[in-house]
C-alpha positions in Angstrom: -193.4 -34.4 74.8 -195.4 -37.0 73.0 -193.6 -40.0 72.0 -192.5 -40.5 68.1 -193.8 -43.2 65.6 -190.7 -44.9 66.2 -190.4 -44.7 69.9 -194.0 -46.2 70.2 -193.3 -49.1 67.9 -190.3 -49.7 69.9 -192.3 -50.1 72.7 -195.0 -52.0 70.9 -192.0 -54.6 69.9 -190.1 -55.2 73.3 -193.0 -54.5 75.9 -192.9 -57.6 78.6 -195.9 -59.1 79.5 -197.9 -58.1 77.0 -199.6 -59.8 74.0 -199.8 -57.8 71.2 -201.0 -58.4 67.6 -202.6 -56.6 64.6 -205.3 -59.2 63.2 -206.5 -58.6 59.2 -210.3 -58.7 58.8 -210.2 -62.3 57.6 -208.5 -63.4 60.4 -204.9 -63.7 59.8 -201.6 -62.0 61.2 -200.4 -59.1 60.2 -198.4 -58.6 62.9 -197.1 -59.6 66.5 -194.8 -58.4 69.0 -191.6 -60.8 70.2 -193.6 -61.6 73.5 -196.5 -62.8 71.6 -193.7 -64.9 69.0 -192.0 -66.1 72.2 -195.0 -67.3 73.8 -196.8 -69.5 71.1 -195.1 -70.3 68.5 -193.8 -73.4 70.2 -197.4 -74.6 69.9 -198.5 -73.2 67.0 -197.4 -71.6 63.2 -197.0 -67.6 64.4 -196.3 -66.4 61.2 -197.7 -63.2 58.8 -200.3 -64.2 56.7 -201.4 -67.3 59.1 -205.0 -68.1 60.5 -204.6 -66.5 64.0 -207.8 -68.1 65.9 -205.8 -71.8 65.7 -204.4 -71.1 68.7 -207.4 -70.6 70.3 -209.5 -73.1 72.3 -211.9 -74.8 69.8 -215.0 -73.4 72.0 -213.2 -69.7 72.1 -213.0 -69.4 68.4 -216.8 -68.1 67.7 -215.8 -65.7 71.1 -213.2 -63.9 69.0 -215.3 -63.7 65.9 -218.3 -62.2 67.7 -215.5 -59.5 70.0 -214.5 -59.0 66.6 -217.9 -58.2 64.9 -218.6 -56.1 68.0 -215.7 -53.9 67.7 -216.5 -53.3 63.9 -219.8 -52.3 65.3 -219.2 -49.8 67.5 -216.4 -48.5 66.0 -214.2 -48.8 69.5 -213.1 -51.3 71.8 -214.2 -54.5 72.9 -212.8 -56.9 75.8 -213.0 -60.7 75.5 -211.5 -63.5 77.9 -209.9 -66.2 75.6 -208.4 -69.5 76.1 -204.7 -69.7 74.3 -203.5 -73.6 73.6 -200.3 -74.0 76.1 -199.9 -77.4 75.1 -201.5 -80.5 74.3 -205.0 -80.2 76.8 -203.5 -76.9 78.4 -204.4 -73.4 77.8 -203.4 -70.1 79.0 -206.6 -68.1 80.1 -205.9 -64.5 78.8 -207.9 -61.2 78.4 -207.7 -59.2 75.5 -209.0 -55.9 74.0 -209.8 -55.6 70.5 -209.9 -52.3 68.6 -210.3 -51.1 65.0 -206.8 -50.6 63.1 -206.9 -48.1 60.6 -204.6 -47.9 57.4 -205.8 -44.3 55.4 -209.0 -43.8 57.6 -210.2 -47.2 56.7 -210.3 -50.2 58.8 -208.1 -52.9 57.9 -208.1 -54.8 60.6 -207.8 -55.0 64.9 -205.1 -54.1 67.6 -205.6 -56.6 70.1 -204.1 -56.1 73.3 -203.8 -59.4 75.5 -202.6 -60.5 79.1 -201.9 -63.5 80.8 -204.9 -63.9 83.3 -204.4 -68.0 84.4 -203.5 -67.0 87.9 -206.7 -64.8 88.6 -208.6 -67.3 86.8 -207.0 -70.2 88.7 -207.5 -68.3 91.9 -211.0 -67.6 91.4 -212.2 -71.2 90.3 -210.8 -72.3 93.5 -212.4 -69.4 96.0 -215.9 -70.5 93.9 -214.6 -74.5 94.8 -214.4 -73.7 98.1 -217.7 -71.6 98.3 -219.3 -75.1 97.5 -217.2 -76.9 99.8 -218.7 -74.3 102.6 -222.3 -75.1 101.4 -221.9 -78.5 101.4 -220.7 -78.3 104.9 -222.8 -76.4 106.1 -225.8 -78.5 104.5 -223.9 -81.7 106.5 -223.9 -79.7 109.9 -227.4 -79.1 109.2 -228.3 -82.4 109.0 -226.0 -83.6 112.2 -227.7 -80.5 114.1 -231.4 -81.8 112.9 -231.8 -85.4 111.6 -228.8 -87.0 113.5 -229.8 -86.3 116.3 -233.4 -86.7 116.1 -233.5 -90.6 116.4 -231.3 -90.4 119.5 -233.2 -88.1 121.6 -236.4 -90.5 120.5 -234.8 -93.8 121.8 -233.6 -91.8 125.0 -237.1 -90.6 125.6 -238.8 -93.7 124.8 -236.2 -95.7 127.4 -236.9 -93.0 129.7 -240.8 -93.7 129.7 -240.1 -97.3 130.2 -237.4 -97.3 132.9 -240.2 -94.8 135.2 -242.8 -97.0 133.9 -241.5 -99.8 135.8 -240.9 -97.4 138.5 -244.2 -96.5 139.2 -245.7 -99.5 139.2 -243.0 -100.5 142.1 -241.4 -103.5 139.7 -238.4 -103.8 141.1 -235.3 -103.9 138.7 -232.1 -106.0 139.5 -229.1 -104.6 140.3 -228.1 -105.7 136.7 -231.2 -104.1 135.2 -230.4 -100.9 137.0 -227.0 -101.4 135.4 -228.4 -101.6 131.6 -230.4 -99.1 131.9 -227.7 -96.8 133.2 -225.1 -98.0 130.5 -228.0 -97.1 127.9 -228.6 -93.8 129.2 -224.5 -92.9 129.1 -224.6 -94.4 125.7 -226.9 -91.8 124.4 -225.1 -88.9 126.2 -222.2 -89.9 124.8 -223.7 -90.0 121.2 -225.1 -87.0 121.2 -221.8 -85.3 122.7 -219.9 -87.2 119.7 -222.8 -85.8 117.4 -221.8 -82.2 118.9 -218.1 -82.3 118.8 -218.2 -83.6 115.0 -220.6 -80.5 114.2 -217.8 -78.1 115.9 -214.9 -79.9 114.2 -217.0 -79.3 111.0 -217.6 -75.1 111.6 -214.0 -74.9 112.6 -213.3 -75.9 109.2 -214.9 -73.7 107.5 -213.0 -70.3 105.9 -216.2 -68.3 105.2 -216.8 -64.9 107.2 -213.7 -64.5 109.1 -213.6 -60.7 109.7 -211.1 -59.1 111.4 -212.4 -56.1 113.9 -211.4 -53.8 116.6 -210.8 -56.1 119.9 -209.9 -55.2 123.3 -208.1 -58.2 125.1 -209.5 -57.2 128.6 -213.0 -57.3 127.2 -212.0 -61.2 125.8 -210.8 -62.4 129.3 -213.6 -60.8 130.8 -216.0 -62.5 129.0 -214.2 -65.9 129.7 -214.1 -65.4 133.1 -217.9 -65.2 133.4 -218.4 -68.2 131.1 -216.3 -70.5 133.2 -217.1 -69.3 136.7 -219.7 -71.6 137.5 -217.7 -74.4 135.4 -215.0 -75.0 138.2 -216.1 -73.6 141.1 -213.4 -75.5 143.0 -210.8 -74.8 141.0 -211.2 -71.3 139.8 -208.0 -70.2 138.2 -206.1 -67.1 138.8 -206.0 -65.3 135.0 -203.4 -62.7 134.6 -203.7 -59.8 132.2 -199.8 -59.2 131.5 -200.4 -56.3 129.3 -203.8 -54.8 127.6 -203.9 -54.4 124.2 -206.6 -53.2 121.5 -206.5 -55.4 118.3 -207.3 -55.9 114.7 -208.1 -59.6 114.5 -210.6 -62.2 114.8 -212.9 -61.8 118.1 -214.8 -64.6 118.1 -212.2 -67.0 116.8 -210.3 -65.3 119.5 -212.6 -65.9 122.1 -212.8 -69.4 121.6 -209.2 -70.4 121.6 -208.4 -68.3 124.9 -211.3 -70.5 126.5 -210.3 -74.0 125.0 -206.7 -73.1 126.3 -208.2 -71.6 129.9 -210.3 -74.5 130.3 -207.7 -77.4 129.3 -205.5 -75.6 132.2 -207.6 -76.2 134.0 -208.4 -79.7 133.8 -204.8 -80.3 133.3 -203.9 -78.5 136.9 -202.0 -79.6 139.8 -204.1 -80.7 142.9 -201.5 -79.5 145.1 -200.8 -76.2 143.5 -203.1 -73.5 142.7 -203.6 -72.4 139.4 -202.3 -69.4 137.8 -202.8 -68.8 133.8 -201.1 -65.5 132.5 -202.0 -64.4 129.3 -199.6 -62.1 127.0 -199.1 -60.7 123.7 -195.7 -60.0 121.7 -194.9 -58.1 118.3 -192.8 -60.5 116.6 -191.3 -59.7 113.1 -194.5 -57.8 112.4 -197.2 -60.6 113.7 -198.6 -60.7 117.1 -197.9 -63.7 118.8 -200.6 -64.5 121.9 -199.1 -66.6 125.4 -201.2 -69.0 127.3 -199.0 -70.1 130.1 -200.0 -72.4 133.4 -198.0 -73.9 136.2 -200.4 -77.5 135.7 -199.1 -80.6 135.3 -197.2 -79.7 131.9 -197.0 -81.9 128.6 -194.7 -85.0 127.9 -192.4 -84.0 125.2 -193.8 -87.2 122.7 -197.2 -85.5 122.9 -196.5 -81.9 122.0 -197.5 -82.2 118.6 -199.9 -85.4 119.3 -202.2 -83.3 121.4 -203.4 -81.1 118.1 -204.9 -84.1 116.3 -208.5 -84.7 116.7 -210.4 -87.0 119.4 -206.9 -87.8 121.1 -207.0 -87.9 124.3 -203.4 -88.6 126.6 -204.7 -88.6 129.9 -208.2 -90.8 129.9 -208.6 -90.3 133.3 -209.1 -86.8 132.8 -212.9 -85.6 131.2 -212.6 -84.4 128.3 -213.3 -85.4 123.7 -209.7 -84.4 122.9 -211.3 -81.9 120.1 -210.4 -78.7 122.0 -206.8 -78.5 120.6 -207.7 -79.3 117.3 -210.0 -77.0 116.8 -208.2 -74.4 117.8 -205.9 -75.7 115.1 -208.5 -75.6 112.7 -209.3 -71.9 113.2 -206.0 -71.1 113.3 -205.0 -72.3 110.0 -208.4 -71.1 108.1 -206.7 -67.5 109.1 -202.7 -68.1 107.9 -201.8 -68.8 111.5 -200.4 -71.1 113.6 -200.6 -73.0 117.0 -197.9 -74.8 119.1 -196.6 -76.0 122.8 -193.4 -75.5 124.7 -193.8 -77.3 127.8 -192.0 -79.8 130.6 -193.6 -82.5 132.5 -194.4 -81.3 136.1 -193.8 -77.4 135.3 -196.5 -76.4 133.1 -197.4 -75.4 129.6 -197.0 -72.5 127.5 -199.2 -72.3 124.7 -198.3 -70.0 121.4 -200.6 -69.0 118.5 -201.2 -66.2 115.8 -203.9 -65.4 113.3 -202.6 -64.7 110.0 -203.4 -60.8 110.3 -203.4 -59.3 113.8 -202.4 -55.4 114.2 -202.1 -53.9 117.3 
């Protein structure tokens, strides 16, 4: 049954969320609904017979006039994004539709629709701030990948040429001059590692291209396994499968936290004791929390949430940039999840983590 006159303008009157106002052809109200009263008259006059476009941002005003033109034009209607005065130097970003209102087949005026659109907008200027956030980064890794780098690798080479210069024409170098030439040769290692961890600190930050895809864990460990093998050939750890599972999450994010976590086990082991990392998965309140656990030489309590900042290092007698954790922080986050440690010194560690969507 189709509604009645009076059921629609009762609609019309008390519908929530909606702007709605009939406009005359030179501009001024001829009506508006107690949503659209509600909403600005604290900023401005909303009364019949009043300019309507004052409420509009100054820029906006010639947008409205031209929807408006438009609408006339083709007889039908016409969508427009405005910019509705909040306040004093805030505006609400809305979307309205304009159509021809007809009194006795003539065209008196426009129907115009409108919704509150500031979140979208808000939401969008942000993902388009971030997009050039991501360029920019990815510009700067650039350069720490090319240019960076480039002088370092010059000096080292040019060093190199000297120090078997002297070589081979048998000049014998002092024990202190072998010493300088060795401290100059670690110092250029050790700037281009720094150069390197930066530039993976940098893509760990990033939030772009983070796809989620079909995953067996098996095929993950496996893959681990035969990129460490050769890394500790005496100390190759025992990894335990606890229970397979096929995934919907982030391989290669994936990937690279199960190693950083493998590996730190591994320089973090007991000499005495060898070392067994189990690897599990658990469906908790809907989110799939992943276990890293090692019987190594476990985590002082004051360092459990210490060991996720970047370039620290607790043990300095043990190799390492102190970046691994905080990368995997990094990733973590850029997905809606989260890392963290339950451990005790001389037993071990157990690490936790979660993406922000992970099905089984």
């Amino acid at each position: 049954m189709p509604l009645s006159k009076i059921q629609v303008a009762n609609w019309i009157e008390n519908a929530q969320n909606l702007y709605i106002c009939i406009i005359s052809l030179d501009e001024r109200y001829l009506y508006f609904n107690d949503f659209f009263y509600k909403k600005f008259s604290s900023s401005f006059p909303v009364i019949v017979g009043e300019i309507a476009y004052f409420s509009l941002h100054p820029d906006d005003i010639g947008v409205a006039e031209k929807a408006a033109e438009e609408c006339l034009r083709i007889n039908g209607t016409v969508t427009v994004l405005l910019r509705k005065i909040q306040e004093k130097n805030r505006y609400y970003m809305t979307k309205w539709e304009f159509s021809p209102y007809k009194e006795n087949d003539s065209v008196i005026g426009f129907f115009c629709i409108g919704f509150d659109i500031t979140e979208q907008e808000e939401l969008r200027i942000g993902n388009k701030k971030i997009q050039i956030y991501n360029a920019f980064l990815r510009e700067f890794i650039h350069i720490l990948a090319h240019d960076l780098k480039q002088p370092m690798r010059t000096a080292g080479s040019f060093i190199k040429l000297i120090y078997n210069s002297l070589k081979g024409r048998n000049i014998p170098l002092t024990e202190n001059e072998e010493s300088y030439f060795e401290f100059v040769f670690e110092a250029i290692t050790q700037s281009n590692k720094l150069t390197d961890n930066i530039q993976k600190v940098i893509q760990a930050s990033t939030t772009e291209n983070l796809l989620p895809e079909n995953t067996q864990l098996s095929d993950v460990l496996n893959e681990i396994k035969s990129n460490i093998q050769y890394l500790y050939i005496d100390a190759t750890p025992t990894i335990e499968l606890e229970k397979d599972a096929t995934l919907l999450t982030y391989k290669l994010q994936l990937k690279q936290i199960l190693q950083n976590l493998i590996t730190n086990a591994v320089k973090f082991r007991r000499k005495d004791t060898p070392l067994v990392i189990k690897i599990d998965t658990e469906n908790i309140d809907g989110s799939i929390v992943f276990s890293v656990q090692d019987n190594g030489i476990g985590i002082n309590e004051k360092y459990k949430e210490k060991i996720f900042n970047i370039f620290n290092r607790i043990n300095p007698d043990i190799e390492g940039s102190g970046i691994g954790l905080s990368i995997c922080k990094k990733i973590l986050i850029n997905t809606g999840g989260d890392i963290w440690v339950e451990s005790k010194e001389g037993e071990g560690s157990t690490f936790y983590f979660t993406f922000g969507k992970t099905n089984i």
